[in-house]
N, C-alpha and C positions, 0 to 999 in steps of 0.2 A: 233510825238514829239520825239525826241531825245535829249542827251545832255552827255558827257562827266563823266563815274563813277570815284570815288574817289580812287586810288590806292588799298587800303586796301578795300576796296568794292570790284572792280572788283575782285582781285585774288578769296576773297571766295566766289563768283558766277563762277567765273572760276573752283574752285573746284568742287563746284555740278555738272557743265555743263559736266565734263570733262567725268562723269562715268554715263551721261544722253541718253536715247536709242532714235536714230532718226527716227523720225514718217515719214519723207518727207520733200520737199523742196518748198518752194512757195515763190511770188514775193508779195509785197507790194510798192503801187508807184512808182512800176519799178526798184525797190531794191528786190535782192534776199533775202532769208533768211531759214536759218534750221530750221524745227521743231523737238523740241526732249518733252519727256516724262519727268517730276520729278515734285516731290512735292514742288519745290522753292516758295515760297511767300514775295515778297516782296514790302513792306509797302510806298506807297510814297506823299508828301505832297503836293497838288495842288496848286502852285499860282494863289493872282486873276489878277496879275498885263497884262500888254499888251502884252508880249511877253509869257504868258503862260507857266511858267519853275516848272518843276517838281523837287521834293527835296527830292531821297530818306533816309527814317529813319529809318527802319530797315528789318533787312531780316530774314526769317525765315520759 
């Protein structure tokens, strides 16, 4: 699942990411992706509806 962060979301996950140490690289579903290292957490709210859309609420 994926979906599109809120501007002001994204940048401050951009921040954390930015000084986050890279573990490796791996693929998921045929999509590449970095792995990196940090303590990011962030919080997010499951829909039950059909399309399954996640809502993140806060990061920390």
């Amino acid at each position: 699942m994926s979906a599109r962060l809120e501007p002001v979301l994204a940048a401050r996950v951009g921040e954390v990411l930015d000084g986050a140490a890279v573990v490796g690289e791996r693929r998921a579903e045929g999509e590449p992706y970095t792995r990196v290292e940090t303590d990011l957490v962030v919080e997010v709210l499951a829909g039950s509806g059909r399309h399954g859309t996640l809502t993140v609420i806060r990061m920390r």
